[in-house]
N, C-alpha and C positions, 0 to 999 in steps of 0.2 A: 792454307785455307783459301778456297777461293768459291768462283761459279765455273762451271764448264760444260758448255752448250754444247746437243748434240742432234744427230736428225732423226727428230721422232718417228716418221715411219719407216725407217732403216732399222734392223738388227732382231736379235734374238726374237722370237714370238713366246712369250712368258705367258702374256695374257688373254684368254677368251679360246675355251677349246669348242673344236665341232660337239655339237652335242652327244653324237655316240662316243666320244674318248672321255667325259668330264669323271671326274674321279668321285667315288661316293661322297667325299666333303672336297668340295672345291675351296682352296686357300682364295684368300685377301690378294690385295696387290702388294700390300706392304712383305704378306709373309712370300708370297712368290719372289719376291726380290731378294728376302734372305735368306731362303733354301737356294739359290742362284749361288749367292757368296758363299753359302758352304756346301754346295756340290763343288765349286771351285777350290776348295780346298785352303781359300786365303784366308790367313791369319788376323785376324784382327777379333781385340778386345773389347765387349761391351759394346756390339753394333747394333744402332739404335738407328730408325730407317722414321723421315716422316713425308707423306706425299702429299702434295697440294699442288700448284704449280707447278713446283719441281722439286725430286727428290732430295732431301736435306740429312745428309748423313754424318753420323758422329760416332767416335768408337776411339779408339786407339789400337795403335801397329807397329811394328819396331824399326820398320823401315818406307822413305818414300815408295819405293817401288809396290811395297803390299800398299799402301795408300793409292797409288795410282791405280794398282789392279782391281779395287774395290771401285774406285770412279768410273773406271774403264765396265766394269763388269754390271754394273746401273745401268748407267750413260746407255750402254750399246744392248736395247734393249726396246724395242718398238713398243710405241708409245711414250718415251721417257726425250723430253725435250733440254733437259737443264736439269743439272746434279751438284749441291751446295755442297761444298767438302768442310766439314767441322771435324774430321781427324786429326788427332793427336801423332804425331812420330816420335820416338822416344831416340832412334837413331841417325837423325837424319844424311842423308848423303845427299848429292845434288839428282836435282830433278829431269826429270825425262820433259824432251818434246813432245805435245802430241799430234797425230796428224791423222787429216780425212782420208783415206780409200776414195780416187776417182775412180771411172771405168775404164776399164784397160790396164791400172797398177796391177803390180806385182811385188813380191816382198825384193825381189832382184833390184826391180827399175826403183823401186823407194828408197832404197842400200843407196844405189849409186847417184841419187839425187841427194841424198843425205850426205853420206859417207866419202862419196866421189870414188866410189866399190861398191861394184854388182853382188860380189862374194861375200858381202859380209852384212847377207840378209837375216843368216842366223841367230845374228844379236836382235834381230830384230824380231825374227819370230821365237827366240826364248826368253827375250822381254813382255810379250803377250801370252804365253801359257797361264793359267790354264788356259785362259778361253781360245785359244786358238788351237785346233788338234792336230792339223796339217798348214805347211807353208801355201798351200793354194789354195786354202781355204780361207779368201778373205773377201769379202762385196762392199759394193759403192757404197757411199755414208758411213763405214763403219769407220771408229777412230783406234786408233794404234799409239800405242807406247813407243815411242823412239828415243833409247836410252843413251847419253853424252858418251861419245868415246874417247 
């Protein structure tokens, strides 16, 4: 459990469509956040979203990594400044670093700042799936799962 700051006008744009795209019923921010976490496919139990400040999340998951991927998948979501983690892990393993996307990163050069290995950026982008769909697909302020090797 913690807090985990992130840069609010970096990342996904969930919230506020042009007006010709809004959908007949336009969701909440809270429900856009959890149609987010289940398009993404992560597993988690009884997820319970509250926004004020910052997003305050609690559920349970069977493992750190779906816990991460749930913060991660908040967090990096423009508009969303700070994400309180009140998840439960039933499994736990050890935790991931996380790290900001400057300009000019790449999952190579992040590998080898990490790792001290250009090649072994693909832990790094199969530790961010879903929300990542390609390895260059990544922009400044966004934060990344960097999982211990």
């Amino acid at each position: 459990m913690g807090l985990f700051s992130f840069i609010k006008g970096a990342g996904q744009k969930l919230f506020g469509k042009k007006k010709e795209e809004v959908a007949p019923v336009e969701l909440t921010k809270i429900d856009a956040l959890k149609a987010e976490v289940q398009r993404l496919g992560i597993p988690v139990q009884n997820l319970g979203l509250e926004l004020a400040e910052q997003v305050i999340v609690s559920g349970s998951t069977q493992t750190n990594a779906d816990r991460e991927k749930v913060i991660l998948a908040l967090g990096n979501v423009e508009g969303i400044a700070c994400v309180s983690d009140h998840i439960e892990v039933t499994n736990p393993e050890p935790e991931s670093i996380f790290h900001e996307v400057k300009s000019g990163d790449t999952l190579s050069k992040i590998s080898k700042e990490v790792y001290g290995d250009p090649m072994k950026y693909n832990a790094i982008f199969e530790a961010n799936k879903p929300m990542l769909e390609h390895p260059d697909k990544i922009y400044p302020g966004q934060i990344l799962r960097i999982p211990a090797q």
